[in-house]
Residue frames as a rotation matrix with the C-alpha (Angstrom) as fourth column:
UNK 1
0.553 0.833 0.000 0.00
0.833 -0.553 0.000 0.00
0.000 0.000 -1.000 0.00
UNK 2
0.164 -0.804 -0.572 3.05
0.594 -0.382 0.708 2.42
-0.787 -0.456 0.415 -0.12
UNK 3
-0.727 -0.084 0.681 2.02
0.685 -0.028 0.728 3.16
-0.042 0.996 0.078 -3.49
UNK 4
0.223 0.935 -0.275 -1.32
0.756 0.012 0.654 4.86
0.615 -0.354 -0.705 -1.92
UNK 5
-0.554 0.014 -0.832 -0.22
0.782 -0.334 -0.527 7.57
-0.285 -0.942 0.174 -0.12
UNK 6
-0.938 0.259 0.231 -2.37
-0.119 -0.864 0.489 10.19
0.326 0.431 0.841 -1.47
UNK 7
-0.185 0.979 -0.088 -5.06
-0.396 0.007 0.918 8.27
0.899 0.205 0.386 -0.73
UNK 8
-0.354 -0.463 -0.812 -4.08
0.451 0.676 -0.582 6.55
0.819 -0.573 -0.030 2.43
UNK 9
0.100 0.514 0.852 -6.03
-0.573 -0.670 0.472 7.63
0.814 -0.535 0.227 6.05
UNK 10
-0.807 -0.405 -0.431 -3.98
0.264 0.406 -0.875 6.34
0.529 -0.819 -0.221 9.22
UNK 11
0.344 0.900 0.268 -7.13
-0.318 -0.156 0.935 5.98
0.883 -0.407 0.233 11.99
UNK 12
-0.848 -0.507 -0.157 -6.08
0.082 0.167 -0.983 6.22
0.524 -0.846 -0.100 15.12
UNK 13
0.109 0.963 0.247 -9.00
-0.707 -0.099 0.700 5.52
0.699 -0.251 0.670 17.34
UNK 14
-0.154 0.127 0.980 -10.33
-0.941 0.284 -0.185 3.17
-0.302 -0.950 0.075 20.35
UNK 15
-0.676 -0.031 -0.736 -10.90
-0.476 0.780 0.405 -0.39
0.562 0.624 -0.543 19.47
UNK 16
-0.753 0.601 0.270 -13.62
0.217 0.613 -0.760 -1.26
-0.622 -0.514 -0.591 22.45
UNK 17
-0.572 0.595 0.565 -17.16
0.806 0.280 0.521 -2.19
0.152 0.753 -0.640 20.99
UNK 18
0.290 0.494 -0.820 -18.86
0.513 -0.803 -0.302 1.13
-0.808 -0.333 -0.486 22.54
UNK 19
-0.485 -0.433 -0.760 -16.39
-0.369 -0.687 0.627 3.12
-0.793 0.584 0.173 19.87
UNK 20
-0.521 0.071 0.851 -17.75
0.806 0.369 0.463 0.46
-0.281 0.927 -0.250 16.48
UNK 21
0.352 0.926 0.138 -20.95
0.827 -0.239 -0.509 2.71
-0.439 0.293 -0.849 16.67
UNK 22
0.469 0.131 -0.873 -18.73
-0.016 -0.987 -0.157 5.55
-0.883 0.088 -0.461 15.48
UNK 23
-0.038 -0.669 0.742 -16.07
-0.184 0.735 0.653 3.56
-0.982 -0.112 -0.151 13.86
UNK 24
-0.075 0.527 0.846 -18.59
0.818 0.518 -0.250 2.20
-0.570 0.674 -0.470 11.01
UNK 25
0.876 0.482 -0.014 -19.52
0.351 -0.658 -0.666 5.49
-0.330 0.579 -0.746 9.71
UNK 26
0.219 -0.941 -0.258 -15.75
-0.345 -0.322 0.882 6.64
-0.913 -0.104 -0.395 9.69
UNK 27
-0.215 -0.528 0.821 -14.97
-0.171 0.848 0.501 4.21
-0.962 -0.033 -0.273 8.03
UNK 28
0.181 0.592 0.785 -17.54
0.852 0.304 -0.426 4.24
-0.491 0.746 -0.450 5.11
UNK 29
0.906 0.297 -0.303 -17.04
0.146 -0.889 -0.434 7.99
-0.398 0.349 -0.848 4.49
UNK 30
0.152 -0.954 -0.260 -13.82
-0.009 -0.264 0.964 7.24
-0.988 -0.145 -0.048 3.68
UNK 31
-0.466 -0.054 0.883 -14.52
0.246 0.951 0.187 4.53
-0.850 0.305 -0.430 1.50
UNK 32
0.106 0.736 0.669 -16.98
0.864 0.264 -0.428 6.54
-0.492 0.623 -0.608 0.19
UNK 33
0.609 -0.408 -0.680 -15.02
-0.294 -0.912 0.285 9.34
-0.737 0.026 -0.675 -0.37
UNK 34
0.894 -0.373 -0.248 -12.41
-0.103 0.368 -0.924 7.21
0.436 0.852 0.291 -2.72
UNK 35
0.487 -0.533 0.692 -10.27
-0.756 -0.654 0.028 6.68
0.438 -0.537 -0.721 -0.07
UNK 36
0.551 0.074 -0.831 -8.43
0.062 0.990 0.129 4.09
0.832 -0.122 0.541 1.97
UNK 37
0.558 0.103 0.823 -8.50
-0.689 -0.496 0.529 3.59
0.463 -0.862 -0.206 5.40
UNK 38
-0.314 -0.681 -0.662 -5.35
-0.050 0.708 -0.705 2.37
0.948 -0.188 -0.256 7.19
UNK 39
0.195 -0.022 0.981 -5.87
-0.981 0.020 0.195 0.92
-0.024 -1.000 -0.017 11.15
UNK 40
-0.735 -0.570 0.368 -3.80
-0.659 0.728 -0.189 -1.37
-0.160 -0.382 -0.910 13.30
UNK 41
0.018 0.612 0.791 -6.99
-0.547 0.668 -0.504 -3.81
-0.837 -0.424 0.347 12.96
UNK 42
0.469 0.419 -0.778 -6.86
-0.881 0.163 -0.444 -4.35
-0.059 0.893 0.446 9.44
UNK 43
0.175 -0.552 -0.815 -4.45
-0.153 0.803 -0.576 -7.18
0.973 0.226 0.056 9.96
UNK 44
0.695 -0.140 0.705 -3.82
-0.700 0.092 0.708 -9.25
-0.164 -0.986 -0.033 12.83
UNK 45
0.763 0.003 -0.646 -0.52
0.116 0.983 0.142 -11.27
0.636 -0.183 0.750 13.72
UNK 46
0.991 -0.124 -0.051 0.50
0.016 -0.268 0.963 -11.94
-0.133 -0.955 -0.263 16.87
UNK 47
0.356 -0.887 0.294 4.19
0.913 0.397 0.093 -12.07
-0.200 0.235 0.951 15.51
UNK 48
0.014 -0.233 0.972 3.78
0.507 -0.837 -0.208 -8.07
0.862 0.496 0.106 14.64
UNK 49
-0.306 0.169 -0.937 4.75
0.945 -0.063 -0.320 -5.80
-0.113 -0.984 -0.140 16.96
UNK 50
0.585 0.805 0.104 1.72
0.774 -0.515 -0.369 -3.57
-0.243 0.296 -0.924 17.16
UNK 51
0.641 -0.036 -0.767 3.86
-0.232 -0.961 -0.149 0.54
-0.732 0.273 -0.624 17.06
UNK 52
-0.618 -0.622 0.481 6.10
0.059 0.574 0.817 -1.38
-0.784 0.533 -0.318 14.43
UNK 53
-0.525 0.597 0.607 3.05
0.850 0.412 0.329 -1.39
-0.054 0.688 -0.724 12.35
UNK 54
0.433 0.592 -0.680 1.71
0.724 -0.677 -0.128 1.79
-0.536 -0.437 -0.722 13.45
UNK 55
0.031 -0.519 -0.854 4.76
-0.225 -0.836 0.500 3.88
-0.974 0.176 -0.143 12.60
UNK 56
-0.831 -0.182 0.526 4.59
0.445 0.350 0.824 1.67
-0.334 0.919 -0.210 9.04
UNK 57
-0.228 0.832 0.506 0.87
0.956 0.091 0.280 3.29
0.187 0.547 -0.816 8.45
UNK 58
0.500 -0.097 -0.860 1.68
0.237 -0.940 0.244 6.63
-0.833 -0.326 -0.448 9.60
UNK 59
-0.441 -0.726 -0.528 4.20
-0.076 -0.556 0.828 6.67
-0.894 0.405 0.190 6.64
UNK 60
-0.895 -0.276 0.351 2.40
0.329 0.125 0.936 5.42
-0.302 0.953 -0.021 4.39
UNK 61
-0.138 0.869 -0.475 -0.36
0.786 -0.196 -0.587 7.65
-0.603 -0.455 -0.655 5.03
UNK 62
-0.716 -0.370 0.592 -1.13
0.529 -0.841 0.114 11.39
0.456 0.395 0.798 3.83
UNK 63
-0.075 0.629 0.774 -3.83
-0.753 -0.545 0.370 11.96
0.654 -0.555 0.514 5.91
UNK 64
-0.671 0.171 -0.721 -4.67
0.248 0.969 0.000 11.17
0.699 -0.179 -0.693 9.06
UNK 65
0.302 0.811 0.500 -7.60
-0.341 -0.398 0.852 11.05
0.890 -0.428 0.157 11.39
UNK 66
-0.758 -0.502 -0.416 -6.97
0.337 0.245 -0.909 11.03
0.559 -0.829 -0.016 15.56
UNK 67
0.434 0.866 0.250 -10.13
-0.336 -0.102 0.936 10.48
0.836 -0.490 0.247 18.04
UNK 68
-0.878 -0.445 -0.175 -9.02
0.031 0.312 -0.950 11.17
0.477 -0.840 -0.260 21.10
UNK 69
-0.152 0.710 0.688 -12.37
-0.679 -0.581 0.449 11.05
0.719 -0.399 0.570 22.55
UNK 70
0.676 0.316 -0.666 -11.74
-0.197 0.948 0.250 8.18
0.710 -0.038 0.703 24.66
UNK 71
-0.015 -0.979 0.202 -8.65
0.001 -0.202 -0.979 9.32
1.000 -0.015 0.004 26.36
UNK 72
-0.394 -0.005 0.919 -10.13
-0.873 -0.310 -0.376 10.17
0.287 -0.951 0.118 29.82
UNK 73
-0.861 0.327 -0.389 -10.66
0.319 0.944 0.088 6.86
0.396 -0.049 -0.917 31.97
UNK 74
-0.208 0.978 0.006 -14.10
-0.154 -0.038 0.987 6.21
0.966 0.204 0.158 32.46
UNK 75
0.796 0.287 -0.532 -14.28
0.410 0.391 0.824 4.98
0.445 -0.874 0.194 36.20
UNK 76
0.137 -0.862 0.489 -11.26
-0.988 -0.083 0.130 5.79
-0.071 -0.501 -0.863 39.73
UNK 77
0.130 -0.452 0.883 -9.00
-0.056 0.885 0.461 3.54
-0.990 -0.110 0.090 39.56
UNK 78
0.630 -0.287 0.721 -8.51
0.763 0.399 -0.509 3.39
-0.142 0.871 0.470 35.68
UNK 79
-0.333 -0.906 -0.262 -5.91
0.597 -0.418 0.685 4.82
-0.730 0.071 0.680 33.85
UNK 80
0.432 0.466 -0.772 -5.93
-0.566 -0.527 -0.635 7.38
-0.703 0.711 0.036 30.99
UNK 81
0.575 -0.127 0.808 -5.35
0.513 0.825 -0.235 5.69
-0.637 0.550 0.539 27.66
UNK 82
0.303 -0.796 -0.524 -2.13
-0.271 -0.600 0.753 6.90
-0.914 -0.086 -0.398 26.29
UNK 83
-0.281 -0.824 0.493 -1.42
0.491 0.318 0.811 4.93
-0.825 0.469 0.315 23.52
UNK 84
0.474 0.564 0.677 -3.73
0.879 -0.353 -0.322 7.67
0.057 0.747 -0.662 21.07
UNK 85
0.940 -0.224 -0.257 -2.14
-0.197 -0.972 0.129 10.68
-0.279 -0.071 -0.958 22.23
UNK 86
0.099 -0.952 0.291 1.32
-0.188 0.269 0.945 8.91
-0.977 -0.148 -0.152 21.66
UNK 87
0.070 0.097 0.993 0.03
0.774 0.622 -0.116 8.06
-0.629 0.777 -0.032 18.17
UNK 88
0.988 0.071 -0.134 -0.73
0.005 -0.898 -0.441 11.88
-0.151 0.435 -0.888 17.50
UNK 89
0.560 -0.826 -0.073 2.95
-0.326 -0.301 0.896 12.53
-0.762 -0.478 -0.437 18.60
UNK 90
-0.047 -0.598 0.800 4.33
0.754 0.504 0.421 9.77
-0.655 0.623 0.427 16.01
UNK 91
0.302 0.385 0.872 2.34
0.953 -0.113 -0.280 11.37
-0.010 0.916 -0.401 12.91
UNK 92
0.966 -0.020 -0.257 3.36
0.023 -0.987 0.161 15.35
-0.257 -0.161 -0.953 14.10
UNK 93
0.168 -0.940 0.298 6.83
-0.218 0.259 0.941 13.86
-0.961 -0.223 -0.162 14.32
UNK 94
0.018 -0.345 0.938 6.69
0.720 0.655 0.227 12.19
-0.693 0.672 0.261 11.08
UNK 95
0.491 0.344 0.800 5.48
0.861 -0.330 -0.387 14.95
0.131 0.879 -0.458 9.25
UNK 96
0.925 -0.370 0.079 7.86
-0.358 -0.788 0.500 17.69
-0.123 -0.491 -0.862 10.96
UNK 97
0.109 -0.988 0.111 11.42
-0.810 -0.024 0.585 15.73
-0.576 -0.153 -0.803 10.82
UNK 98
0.610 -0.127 0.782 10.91
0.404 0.899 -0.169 12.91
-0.682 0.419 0.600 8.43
UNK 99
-0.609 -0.751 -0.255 13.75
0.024 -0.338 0.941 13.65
-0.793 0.567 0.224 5.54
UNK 100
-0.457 0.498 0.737 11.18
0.829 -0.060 0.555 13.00
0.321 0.865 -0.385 2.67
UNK 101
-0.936 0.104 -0.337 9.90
0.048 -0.909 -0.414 16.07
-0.349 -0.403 0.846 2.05
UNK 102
-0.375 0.900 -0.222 6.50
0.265 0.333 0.905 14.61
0.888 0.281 -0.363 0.82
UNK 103
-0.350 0.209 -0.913 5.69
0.805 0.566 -0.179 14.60
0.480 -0.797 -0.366 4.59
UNK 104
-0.994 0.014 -0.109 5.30
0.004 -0.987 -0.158 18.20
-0.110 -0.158 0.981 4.67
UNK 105
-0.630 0.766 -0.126 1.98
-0.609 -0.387 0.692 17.91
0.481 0.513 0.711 3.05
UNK 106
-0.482 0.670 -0.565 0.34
0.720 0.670 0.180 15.60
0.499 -0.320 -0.805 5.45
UNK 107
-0.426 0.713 0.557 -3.11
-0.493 -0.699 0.518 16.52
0.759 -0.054 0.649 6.81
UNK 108
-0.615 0.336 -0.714 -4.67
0.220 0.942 0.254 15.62
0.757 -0.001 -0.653 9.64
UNK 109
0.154 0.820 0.552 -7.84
-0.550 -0.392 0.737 15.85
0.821 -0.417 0.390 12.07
UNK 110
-0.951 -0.286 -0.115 -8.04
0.071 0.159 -0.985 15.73
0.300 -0.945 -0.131 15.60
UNK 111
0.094 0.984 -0.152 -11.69
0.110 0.141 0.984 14.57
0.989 -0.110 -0.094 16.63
UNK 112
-0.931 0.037 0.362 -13.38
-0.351 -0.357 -0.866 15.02
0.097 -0.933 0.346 20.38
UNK 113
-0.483 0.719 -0.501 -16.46
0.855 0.510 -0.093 13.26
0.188 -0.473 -0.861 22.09
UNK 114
0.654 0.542 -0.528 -16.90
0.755 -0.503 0.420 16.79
-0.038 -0.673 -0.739 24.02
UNK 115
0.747 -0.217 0.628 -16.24
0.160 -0.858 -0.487 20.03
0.645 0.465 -0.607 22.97
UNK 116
0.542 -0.520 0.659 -12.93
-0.567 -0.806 -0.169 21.23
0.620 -0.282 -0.732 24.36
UNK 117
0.793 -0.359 0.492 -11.84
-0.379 0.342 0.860 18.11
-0.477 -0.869 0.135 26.32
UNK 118
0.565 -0.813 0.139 -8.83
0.594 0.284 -0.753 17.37
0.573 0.508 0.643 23.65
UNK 119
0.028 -0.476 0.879 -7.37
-0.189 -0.866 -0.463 21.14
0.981 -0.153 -0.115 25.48
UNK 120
0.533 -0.354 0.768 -7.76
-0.845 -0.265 0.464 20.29
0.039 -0.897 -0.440 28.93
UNK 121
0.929 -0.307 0.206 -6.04
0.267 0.943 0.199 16.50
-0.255 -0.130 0.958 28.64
UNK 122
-0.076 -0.967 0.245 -3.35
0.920 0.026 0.391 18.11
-0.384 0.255 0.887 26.23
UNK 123
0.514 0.273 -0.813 -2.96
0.294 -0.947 -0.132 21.66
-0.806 -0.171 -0.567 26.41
UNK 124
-0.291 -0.932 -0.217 -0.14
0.079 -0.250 0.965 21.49
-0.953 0.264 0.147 24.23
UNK 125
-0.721 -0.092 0.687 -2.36
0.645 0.275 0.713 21.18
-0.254 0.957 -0.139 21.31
UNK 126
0.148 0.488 -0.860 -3.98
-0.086 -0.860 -0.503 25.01
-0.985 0.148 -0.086 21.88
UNK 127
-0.205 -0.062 -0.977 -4.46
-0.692 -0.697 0.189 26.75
-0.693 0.714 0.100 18.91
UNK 128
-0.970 -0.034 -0.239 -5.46
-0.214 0.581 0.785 23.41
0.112 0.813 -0.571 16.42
UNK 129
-0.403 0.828 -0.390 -8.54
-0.900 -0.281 0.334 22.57
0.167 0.486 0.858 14.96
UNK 130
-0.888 0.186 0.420 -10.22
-0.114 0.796 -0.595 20.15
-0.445 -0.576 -0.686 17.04
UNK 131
-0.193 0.963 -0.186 -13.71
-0.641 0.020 0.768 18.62
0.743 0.267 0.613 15.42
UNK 132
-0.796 0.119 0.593 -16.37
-0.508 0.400 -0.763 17.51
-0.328 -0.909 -0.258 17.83
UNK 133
-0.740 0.592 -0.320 -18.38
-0.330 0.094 0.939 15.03
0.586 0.800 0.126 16.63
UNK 134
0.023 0.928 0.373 -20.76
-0.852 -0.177 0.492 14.68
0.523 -0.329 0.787 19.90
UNK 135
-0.644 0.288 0.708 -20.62
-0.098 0.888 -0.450 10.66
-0.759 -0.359 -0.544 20.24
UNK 136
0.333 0.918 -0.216 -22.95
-0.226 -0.145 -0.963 10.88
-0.915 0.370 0.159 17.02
UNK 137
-0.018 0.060 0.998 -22.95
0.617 0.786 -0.036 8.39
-0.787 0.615 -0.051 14.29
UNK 138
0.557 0.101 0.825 -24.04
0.784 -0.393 -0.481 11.03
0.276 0.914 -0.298 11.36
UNK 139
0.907 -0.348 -0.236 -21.81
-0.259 -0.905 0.337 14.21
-0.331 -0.245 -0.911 13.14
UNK 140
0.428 -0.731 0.531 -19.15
0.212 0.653 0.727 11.71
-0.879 -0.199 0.434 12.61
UNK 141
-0.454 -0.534 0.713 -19.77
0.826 0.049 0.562 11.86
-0.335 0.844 0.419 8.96
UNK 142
0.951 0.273 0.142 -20.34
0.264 -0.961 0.085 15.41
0.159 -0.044 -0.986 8.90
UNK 143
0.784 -0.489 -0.382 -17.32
-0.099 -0.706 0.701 16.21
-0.613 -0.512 -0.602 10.43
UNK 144
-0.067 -0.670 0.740 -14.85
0.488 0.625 0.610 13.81
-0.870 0.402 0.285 8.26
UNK 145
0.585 0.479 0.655 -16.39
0.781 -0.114 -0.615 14.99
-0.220 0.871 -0.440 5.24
UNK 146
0.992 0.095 -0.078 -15.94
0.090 -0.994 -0.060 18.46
-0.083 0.052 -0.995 5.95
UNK 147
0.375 -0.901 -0.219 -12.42
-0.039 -0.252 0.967 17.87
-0.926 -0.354 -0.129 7.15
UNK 148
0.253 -0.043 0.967 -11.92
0.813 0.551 -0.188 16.03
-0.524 0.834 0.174 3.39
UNK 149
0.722 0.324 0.611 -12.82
0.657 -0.597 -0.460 19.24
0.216 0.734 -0.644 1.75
UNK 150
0.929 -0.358 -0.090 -11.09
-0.073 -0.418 0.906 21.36
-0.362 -0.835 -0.414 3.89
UNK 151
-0.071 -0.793 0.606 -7.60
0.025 0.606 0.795 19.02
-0.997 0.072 -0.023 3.13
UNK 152
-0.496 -0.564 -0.661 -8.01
-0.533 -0.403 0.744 19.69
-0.685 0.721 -0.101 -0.22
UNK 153
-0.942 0.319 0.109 -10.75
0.327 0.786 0.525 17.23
0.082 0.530 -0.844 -1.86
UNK 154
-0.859 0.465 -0.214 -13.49
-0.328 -0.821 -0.467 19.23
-0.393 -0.331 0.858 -2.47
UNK 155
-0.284 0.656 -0.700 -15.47
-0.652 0.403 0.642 16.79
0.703 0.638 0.313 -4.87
UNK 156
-0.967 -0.253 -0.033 -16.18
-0.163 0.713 -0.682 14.92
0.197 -0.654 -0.730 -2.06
UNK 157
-0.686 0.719 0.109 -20.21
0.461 0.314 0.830 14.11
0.563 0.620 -0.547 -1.64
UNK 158
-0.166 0.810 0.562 -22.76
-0.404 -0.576 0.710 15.66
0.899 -0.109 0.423 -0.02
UNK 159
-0.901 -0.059 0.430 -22.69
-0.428 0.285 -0.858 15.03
-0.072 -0.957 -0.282 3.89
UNK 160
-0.191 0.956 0.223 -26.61
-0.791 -0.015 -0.611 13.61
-0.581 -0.293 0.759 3.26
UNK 161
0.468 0.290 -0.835 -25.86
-0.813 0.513 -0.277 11.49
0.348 0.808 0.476 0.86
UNK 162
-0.366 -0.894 0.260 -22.95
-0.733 0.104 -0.673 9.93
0.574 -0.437 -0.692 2.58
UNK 163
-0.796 -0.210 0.568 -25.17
-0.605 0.236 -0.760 9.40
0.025 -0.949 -0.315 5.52
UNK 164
0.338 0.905 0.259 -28.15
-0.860 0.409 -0.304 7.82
-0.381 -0.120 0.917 3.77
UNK 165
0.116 -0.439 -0.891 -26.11
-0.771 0.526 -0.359 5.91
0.626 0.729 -0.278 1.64
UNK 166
-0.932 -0.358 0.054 -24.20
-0.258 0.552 -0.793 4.08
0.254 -0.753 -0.607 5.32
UNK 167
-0.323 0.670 0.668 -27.96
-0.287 0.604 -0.744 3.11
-0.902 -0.432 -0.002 6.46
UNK 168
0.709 0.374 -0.598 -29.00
-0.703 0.450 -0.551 1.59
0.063 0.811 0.582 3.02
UNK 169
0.078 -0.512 -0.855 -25.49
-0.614 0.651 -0.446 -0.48
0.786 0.560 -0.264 3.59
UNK 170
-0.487 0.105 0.867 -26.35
-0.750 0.458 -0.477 -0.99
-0.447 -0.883 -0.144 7.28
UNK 171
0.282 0.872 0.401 -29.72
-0.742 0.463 -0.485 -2.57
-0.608 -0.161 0.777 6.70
UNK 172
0.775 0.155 -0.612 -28.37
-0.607 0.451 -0.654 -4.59
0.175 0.879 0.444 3.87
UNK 173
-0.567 -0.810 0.147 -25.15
-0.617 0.300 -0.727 -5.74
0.545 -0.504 -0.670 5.82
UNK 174
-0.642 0.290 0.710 -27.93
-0.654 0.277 -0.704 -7.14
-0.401 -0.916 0.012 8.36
UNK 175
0.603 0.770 -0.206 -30.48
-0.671 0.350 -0.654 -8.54
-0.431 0.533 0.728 5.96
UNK 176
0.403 -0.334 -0.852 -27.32
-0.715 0.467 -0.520 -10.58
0.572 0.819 -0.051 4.11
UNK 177
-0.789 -0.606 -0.100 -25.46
-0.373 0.602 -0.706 -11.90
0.488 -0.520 -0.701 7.24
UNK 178
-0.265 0.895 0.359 -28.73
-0.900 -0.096 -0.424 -12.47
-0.345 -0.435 0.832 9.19
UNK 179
0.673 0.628 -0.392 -29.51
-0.729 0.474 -0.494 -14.62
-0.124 0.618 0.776 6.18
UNK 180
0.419 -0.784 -0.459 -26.00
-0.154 0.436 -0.887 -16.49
0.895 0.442 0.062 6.07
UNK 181
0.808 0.065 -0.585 -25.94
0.458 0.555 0.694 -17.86
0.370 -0.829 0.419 9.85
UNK 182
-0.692 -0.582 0.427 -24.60
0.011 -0.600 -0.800 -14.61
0.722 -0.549 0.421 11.92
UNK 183
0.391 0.870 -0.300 -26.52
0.870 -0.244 0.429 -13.51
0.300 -0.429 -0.852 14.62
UNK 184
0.951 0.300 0.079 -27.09
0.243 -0.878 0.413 -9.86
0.193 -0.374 -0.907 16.06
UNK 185
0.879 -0.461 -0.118 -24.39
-0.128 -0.469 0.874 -9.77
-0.458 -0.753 -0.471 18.27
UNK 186
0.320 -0.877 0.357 -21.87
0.690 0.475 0.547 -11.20
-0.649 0.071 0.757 15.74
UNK 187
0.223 0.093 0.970 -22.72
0.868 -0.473 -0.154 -8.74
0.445 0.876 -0.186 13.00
UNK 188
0.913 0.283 0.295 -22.19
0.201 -0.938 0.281 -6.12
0.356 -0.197 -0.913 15.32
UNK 189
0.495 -0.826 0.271 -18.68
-0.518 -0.030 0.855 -6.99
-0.697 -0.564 -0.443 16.42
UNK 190
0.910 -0.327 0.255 -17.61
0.398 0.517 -0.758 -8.46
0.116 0.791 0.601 12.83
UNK 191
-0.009 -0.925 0.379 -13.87
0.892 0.164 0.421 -8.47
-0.452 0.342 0.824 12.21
UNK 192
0.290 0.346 -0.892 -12.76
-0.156 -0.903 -0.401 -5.07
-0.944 0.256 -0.208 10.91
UNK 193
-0.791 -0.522 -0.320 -11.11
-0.447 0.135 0.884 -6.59
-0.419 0.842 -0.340 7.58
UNK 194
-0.710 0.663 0.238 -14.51
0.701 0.696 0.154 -8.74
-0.063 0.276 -0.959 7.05
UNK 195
0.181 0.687 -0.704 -16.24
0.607 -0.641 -0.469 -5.51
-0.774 -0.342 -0.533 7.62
UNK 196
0.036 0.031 -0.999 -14.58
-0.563 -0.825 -0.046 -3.34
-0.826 0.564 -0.012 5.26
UNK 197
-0.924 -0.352 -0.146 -14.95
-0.265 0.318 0.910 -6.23
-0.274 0.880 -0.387 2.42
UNK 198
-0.247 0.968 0.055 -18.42
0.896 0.249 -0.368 -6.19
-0.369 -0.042 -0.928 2.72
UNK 199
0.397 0.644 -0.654 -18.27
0.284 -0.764 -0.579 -2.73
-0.873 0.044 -0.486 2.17
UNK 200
-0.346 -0.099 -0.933 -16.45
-0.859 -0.366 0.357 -2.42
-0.377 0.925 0.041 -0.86
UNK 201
-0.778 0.238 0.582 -18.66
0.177 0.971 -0.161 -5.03
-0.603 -0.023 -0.797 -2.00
UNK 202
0.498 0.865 -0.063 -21.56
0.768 -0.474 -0.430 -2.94
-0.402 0.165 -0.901 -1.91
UNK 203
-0.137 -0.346 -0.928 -19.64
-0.274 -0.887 0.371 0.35
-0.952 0.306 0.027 -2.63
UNK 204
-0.696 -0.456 -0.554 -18.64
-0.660 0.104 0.744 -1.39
-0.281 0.884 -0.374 -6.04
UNK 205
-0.117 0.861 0.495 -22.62
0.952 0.239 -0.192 -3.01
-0.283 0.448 -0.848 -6.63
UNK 206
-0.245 0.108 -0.964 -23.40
0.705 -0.663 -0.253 0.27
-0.666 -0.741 0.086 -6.00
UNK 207
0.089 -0.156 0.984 -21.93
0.946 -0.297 -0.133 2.27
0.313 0.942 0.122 -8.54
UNK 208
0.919 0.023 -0.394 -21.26
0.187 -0.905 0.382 5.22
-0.347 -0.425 -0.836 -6.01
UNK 209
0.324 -0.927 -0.187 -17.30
-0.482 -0.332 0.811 4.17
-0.814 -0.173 -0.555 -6.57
């Protein structure tokens, strides 16, 4: 995929099932954008060591996308979850001191759960354009979009279309596996590589891509 970096989108994000519900839409707006989303899930072996792979999809990125909305621990007694803010840190790094001067031109978005809690966790990142997308499933792809355009890809579709488009591939994701001995709860925790080949499945019935 090193060939791909124009199109390439390094996702740095939570992996617990609470986060899929945002995840999914991410994900699709990429897709449906003409993109191609890179995250540590897409491949699993236990022989890889995981920031080994990380710092490999950071380069071969040009955009990426960082939700830190997950950062603060949820309960006393947990920790905060460091390894997203450390991920920002790679990609700033890469694009600031890497010798290829391609790296200059990377883009990327910093997402939030709640308006303003990226600034008190990590002050250090005053003055940047945080997007909040709420916890919300269609703000999600609202915000991405926008960022898209923003970053230079202005043909990008219509935030409404986007979002009817992801429930026409929901319901149909559920109606096919449903039919092909999943149940509920598996379809909802599918494999992200089995996920995104379902969607460019449909993407490319479609005729959107």
């Amino acid at each position: 995929m090193a060939g791909q970096f124009e199109r390439n989108v390094f996702i740095n994000c939570p992996f617990d099932d609470e986060y899929r519900t945002l995840l999914k839409p991410l994900l699709f707006t990429l897709r449906y954008c003409g993109l191609t989303p890179r995250i540590a899930s897409e491949r699993l072996d236990s022989s890889e060591i995981r920031l080994d792979k990380i710092i490999e999809m950071i380069q071969e990125s040009k955009y990426s996308i960082h939700d830190l909305s997950r950062i603060k621990a949820g309960r006393a007694g947990e920790y905060y979850r460091l390894n997203m803010p450390l991920e920002v840190g790679i990609d700033l790094g890469c694009k600031q001191f890497h010798h290829d001067p391609k790296y200059r031109e990377k883009k990327s978005l910093i997402l939030e759960g709640e308006r303003y809690s990226v600034l008190r966790a990590l002050s250090d990142l005053a003055g940047a354009d945080v997007r909040c997308h709420h916890n919300q499933a269609e703000k999600m792809v609202e915000s991405v979009r926008s960022w898209l355009v923003e970053a230079g890809r202005p043909d990008v579709p219509g935030p409404n279309s986007i979002w009817d488009d992801f429930n026409f591939f929901n319901a149909d994701l559920n109606s096919d596996l449903l039919q092909n001995g999943f149940k509920k709860s598996q379809i909802e925790t599918l494999p992200i590589p089995e996920f995104l080949g379902f969607m460019d499945k449909w993407l490319d019935g479609s005729g959107d891509q």
